[in-house]
VOPAGU-2260 file (C-alpha; in pm, 1 decimal, decimal comma):
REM VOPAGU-2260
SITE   aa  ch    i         X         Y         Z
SITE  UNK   A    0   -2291,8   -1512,8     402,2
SITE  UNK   A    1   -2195,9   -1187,5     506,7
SITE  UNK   A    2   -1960,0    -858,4     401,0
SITE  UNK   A    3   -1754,3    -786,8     662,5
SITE  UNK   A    4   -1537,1    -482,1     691,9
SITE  UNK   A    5   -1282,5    -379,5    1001,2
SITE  UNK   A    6   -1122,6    -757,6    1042,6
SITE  UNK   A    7    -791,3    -665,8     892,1
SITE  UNK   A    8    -635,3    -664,5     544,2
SITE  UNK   A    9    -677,5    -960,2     435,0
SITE  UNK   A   10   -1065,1   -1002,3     509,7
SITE  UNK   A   11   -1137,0    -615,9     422,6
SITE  UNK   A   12   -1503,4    -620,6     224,6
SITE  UNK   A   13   -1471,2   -1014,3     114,6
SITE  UNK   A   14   -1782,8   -1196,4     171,3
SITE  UNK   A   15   -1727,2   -1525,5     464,8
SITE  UNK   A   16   -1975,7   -1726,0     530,7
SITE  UNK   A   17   -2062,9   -1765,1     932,8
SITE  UNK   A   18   -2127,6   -2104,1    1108,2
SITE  UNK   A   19   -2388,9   -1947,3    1281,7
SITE  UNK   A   20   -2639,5   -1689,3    1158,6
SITE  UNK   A   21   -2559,7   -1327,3    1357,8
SITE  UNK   A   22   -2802,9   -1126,3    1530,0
SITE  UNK   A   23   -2966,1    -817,5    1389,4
SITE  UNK   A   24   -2785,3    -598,7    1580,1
SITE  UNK   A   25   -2442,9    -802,6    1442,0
SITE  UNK   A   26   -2506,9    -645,1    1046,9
SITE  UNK   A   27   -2569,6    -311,2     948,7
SITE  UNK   A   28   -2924,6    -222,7     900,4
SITE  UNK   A   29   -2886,2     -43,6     579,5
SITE  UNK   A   30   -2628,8    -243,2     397,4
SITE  UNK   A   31   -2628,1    -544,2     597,4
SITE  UNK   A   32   -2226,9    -572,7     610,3
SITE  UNK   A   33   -2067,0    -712,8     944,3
SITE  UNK   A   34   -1858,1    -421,2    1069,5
SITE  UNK   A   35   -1662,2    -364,6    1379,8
SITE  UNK   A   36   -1745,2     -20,8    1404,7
SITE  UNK   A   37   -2089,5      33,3    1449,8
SITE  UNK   A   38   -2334,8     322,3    1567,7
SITE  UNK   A   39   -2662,4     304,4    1731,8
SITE  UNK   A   40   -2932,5     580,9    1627,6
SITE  UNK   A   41   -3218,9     697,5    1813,8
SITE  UNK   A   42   -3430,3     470,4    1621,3
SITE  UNK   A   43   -3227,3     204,2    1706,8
SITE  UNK   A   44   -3148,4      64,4    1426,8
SITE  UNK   A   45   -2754,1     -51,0    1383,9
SITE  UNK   A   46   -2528,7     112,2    1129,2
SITE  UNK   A   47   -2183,1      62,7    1025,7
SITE  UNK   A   48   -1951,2     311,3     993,0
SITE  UNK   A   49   -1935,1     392,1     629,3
SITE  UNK   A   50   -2310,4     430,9     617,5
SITE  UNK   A   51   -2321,7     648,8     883,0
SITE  UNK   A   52   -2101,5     852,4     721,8
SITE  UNK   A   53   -2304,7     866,2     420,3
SITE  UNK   A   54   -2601,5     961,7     584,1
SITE  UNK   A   55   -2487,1    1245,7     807,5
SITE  UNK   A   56   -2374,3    1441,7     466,9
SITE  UNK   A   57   -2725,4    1509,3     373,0
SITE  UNK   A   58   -2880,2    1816,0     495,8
SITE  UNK   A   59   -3154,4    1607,1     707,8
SITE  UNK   A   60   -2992,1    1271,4     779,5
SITE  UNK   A   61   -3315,7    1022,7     830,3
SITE  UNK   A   62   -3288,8     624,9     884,5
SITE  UNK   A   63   -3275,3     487,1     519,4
SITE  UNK   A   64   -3485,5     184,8     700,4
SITE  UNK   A   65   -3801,6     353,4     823,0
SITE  UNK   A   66   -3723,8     723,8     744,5
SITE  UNK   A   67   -3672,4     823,3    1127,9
SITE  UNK   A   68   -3528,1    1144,0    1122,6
SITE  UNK   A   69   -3192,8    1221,6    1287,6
SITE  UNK   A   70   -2991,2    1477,6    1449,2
SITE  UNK   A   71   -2631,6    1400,3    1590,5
SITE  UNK   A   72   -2674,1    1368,9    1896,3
SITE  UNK   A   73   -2845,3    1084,3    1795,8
SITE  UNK   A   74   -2622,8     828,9    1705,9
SITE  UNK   A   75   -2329,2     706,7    1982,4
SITE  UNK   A   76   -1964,7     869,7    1800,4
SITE  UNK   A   77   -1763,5     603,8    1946,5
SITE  UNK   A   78   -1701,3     210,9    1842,7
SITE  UNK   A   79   -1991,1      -6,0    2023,5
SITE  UNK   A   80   -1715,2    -214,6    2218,0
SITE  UNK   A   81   -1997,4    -456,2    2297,3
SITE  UNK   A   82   -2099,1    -538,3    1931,6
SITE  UNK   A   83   -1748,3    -573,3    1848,1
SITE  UNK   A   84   -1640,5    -856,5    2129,7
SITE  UNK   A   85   -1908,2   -1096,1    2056,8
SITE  UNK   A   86   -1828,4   -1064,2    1663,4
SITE  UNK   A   87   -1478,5   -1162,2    1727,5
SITE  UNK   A   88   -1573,0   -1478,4    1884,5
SITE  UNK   A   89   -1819,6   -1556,5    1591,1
SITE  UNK   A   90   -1690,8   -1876,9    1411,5
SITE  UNK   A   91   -1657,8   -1850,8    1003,8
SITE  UNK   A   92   -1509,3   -2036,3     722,5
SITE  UNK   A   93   -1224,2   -1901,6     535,6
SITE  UNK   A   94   -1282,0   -1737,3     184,7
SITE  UNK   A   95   -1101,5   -2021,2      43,8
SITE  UNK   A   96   -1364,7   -2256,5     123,9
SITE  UNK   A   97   -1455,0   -2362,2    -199,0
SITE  UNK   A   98   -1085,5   -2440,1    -280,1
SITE  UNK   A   99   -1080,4   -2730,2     -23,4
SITE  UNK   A  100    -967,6   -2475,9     281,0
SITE  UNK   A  101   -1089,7   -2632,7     608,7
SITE  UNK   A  102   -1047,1   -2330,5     841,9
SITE  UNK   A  103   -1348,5   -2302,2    1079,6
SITE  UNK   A  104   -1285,4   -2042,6    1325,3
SITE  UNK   A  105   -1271,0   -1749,8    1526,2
SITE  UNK   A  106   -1335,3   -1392,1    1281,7
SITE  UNK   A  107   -1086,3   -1225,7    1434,3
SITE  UNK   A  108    -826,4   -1520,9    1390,2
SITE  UNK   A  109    -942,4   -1500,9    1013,7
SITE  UNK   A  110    -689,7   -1225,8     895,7
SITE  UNK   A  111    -391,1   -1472,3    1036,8
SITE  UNK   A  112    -446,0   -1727,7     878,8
SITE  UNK   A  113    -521,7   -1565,7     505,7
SITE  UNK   A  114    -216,2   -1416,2     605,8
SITE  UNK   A  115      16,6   -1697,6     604,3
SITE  UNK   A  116    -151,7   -1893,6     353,8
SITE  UNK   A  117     -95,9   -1580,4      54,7
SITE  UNK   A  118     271,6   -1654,2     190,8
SITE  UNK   A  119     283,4   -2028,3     118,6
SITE  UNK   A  120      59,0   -2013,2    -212,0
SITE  UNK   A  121     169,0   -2045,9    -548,5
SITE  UNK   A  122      72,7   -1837,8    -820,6
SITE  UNK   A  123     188,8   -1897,5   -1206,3
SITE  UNK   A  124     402,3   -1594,7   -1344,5
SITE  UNK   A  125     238,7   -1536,0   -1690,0
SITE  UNK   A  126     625,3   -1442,1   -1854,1
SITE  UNK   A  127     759,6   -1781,2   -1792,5
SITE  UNK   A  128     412,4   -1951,1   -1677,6
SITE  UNK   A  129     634,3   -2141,7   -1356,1
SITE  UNK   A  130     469,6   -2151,9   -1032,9
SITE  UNK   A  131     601,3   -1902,5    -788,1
SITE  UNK   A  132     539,6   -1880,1    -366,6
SITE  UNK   A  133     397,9   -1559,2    -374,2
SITE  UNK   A  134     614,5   -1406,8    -105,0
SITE  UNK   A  135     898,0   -1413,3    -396,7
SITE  UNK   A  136     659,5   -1315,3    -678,7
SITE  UNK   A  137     776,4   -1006,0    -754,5
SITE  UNK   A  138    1124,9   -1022,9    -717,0
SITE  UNK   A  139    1099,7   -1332,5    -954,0
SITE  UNK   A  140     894,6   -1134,5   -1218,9
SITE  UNK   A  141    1151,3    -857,8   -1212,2
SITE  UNK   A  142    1437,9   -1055,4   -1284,2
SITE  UNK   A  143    1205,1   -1328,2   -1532,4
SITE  UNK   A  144    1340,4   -1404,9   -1848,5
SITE  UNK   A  145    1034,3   -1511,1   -1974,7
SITE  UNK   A  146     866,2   -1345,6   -2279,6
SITE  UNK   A  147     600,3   -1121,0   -2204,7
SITE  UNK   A  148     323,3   -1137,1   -2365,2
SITE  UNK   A  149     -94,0   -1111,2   -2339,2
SITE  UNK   A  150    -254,7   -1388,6   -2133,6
SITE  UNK   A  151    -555,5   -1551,3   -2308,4
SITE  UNK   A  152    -734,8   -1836,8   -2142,4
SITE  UNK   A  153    -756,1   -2172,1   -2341,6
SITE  UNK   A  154   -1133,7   -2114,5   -2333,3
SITE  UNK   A  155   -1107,3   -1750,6   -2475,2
SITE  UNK   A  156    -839,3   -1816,8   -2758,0
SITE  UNK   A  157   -1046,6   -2014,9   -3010,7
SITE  UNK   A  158   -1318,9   -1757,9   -3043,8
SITE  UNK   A  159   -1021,9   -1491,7   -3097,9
SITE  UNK   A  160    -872,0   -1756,2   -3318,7
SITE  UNK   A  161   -1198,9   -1745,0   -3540,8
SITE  UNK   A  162   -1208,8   -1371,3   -3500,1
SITE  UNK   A  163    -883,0   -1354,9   -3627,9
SITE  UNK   A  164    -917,0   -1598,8   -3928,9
SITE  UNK   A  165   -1272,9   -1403,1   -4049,0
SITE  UNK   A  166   -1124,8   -1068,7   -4003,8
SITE  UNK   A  167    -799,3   -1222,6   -4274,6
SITE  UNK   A  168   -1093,8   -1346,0   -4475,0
SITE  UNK   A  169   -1267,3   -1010,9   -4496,2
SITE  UNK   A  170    -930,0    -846,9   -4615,3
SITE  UNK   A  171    -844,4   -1077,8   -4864,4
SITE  UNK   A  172   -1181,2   -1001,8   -5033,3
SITE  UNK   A  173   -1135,5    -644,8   -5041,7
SITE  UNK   A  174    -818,0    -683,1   -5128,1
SITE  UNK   A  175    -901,6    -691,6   -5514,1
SITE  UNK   A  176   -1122,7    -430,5   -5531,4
SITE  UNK   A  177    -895,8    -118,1   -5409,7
SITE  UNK   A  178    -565,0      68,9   -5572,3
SITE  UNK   A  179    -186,9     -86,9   -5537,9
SITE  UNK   A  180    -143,2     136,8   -5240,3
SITE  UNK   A  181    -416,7      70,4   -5021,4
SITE  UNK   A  182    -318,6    -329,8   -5132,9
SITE  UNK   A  183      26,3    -293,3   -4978,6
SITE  UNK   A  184    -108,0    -147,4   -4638,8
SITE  UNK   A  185    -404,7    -478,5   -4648,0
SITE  UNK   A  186    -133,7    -688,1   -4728,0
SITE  UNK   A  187     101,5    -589,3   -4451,9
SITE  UNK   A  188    -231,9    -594,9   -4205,1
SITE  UNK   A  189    -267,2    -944,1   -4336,5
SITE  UNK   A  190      67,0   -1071,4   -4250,6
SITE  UNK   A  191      57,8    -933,0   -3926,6
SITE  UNK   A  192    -288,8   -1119,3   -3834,9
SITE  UNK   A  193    -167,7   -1476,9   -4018,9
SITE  UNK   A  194     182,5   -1396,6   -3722,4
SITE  UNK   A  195     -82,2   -1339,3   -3467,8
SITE  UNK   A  196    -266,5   -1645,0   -3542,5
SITE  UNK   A  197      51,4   -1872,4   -3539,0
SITE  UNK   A  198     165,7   -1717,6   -3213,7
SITE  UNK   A  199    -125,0   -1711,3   -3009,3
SITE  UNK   A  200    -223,9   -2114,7   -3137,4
SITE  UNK   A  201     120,1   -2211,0   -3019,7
SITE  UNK   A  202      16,5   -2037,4   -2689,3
SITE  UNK   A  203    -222,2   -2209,3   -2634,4
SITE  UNK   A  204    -139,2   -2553,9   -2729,4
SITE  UNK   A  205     165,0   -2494,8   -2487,8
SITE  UNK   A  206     -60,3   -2424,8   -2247,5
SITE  UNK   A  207    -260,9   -2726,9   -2326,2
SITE  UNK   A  208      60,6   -2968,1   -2325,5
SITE  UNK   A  209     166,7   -2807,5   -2008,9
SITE  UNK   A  210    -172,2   -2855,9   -1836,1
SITE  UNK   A  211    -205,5   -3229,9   -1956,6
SITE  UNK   A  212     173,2   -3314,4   -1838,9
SITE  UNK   A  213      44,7   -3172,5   -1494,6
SITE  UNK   A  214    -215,8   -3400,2   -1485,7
SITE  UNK   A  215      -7,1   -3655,9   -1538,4
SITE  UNK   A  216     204,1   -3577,9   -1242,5
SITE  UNK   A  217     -85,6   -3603,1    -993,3
C-alpha cells in the first residue's frame, strides 16, 4: 500500500494498494510516497518532489536518510522520465476496493476510471435523504425542498438522546432552587431540549424505517 501523488485528480495523495511490490527507487526515500516527479541526489537516494522542496529551504539541505550533505547541483532539476514510465505500467487496485470494485490495472489508467465511476455513483442528499447520481448533486441540492437540518448517524443519536434527557434532568432539579426569573429562562431552555428530543428521535427512526424498507427491496 502506497501514497501516490502526480496520477491525476482523482488519485492525488489516496493510498492504492499495488499488485506488485515497487522497487526502492519507485517510493520516495524520505516519505515513501509513489510520485511521478522524482529527484536523484548525490547520495542517491530517491526523493519526490515535495520533499525535495522541503529540504532545499534549510540553510544546509542534508539527506534526512543518512544525513549526506547536499548542495544543488546535487540533485537532477528535471522529472526522472525513466522512473515515471515504468510506474505507469505498474498494476493497482482501485481505492474502492473494499466496496466490491474489481479494477486491477494500469496506475496511470487509475484516474479514468475513478473518474467515471464519481459520475455514475449515488450519494444520499441529507435535505431530502433521496439518492442522487452525483454528476446532478448539486443542482438537485440547490433546488431541494427538503428540510435542512443536522445529520446524526443512527449510531451517534442515542448517546445525544441520553445527553439530552440528563441535561433536562439536571434543569428540572435546579429549577426549584433559583428566583421566578431565572425559572422562566430554565423553563424556556427546557422546552427547547424536550422539541429537540422529539425531533431528532423521529430522525432517526425515519432513518431506521427507511433503511429497513431498503433492505427489503434487495
Amino acid at each position: 500500500m502506497y501514497r501516490v501523488c502526480g496520477f491525476g485528480d482523482h488519485t492525488e495523495w489516496e493510498i492504492v494498494e499495488f499488485l506488485e511490490e515497487l522497487d526502492d527507487v519507485q517510493v520516495c526515500s524520505w516519505c515513501g510516497v509513489v510520485s511521478t516527479k522524482a529527484a536523484v541526489l548525490s547520495c542517491s537516494h530517491m526523493v519526490c518532489e515535495e520533499c525535495c522542496a522541503i529540504a532545499y529551504k534549510a540553510a544546509v539541505p542534508v539527506c534526512w536518510t543518512d544525513n549526506d550533505k547536499q548542495t544543488l547541483s546535487s540533485v537532477v532539476p528535471q522529472v526522472d522520465h525513466s522512473l515515471h514510465s515504468a510506474l505507469q505500467y505498474r498494476k493497482v487496485h482501485c481505492v474502492n476496493f473494499d466496496r466490491s470494485c474489481d479494477y486491477a490495472d494500469r496506475i496511470d489508467q487509475l484516474n479514468e476510471h475513478l473518474r467515471r465511476a464519481a459520475l455514475s455513483t449515488s450519494r444520499s442528499v441529507s435535505k431530502c435523504e433521496e439518492a442522487v447520481v452525483y454528476k446532478y448533486l448539486v443542482s438537485h441540492y440547490k433546488a431541494c425542498k427538503g428540510v435542512a437540518g443536522v445529520f446524526v448517524r443512527a449510531v451517534d443519536g442515542q448517546p445525544l438522546l441520553d445527553d439530552i434527557e440528563n441535561a433536562r434532568r439536571e434543569l428540572e432539579q435546579a429549577f426549584a432552587l433559583t428566583s421566578s426569573e431565572v425559572r422562566d429562562t430554565v423553563g424556556s431552555l427546557t422546552d427547547q431540549l424536550v422539541m429537540l428530543r422529539s425531533q431528532l428521535t423521529m430522525r432517526l427512526g425515519g432513518r431506521t424505517d427507511n433503511g429497513k424498507l431498503s433492505d427489503c427491496k434487495q
